[in-house]
N, C-alpha and C positions, 0 to 999 in steps of 0.2 A: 241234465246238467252237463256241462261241458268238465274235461279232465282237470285245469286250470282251479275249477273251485272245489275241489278235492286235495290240493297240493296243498303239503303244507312245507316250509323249511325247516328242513331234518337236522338243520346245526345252531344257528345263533340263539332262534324264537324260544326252542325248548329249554333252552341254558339261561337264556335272560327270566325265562317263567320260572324256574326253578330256582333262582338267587332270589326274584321276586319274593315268592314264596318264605323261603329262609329270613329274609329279612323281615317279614311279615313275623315270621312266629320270633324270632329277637326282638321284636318291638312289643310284641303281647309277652313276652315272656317279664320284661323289662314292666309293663303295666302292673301286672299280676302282683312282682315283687315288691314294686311302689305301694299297690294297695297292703298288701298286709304288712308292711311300715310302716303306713300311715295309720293303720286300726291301732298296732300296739303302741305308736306312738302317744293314741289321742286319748287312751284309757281304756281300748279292749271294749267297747261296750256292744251288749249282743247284736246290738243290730250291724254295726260294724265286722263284728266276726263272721256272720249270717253274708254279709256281702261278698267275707275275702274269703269265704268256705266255694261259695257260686260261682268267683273269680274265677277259681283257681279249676272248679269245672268247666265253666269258659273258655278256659286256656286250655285243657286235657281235649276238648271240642276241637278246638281251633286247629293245636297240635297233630291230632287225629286226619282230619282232612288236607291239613298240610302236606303231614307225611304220605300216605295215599296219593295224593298230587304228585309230590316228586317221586314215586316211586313210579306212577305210571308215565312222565314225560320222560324216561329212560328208553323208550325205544325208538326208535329210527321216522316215526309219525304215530305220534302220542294221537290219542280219541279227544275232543275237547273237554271241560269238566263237565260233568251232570250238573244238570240244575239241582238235583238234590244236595252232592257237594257245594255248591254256590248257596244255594241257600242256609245251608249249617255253617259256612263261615262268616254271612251275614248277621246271622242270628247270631252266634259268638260276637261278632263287633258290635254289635247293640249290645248285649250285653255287658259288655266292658264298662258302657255309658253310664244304662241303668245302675249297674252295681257302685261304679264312683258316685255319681248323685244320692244314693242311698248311703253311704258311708258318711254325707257331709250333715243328715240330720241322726 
């Protein structure tokens, strides 16, 4: 492999991923609170509680991998995510899905 695909830009790429990020976990955080609004709103019933409980572990996931993210695009040529990362914030976005679908029976 040639040096060129080892380069990565050490100023904007990693600053744009990492607001990326941020805004990512203020829209799930924003999700999160909507659900368990919506449960106590609609009469608290268990299966609704059972959703904003998952949510809300969802979001601690989501958070989780987040953080870890911007923690490591802090240095001067961040490593790309792991697919294991990639994958647990995947799986947290699905879940957000499943769990709002399940709150509306």
């Amino acid at each position: 492999m040639t040096a060129a695909v080892h380069d990565r830009d050490p100023g904007l790429q990693p600053e744009r991923t990492r607001l990326a990020w941020r805004r990512t976990t203020l829209s799930a955080t924003v999700v999160a609170l909507l659900a368990g609004r919506q449960a106590l709103h609609s009469g608290a019933t268990p299966v609704a509680l059972v959703a904003v409980a998952l949510t809300a572990v969802a979001w601690l996931g989501l958070l989780a991998v987040a953080h870890l993210r911007v923690r490591r695009l802090g240095v001067a040529r961040p490593e790309p995510l792991a697919p294991r990362g990639a994958l647990a914030a995947a799986l947290c976005t699905v879940a957000f899905a499943v769990f709002a679908v399940a709150m509306l029976f």
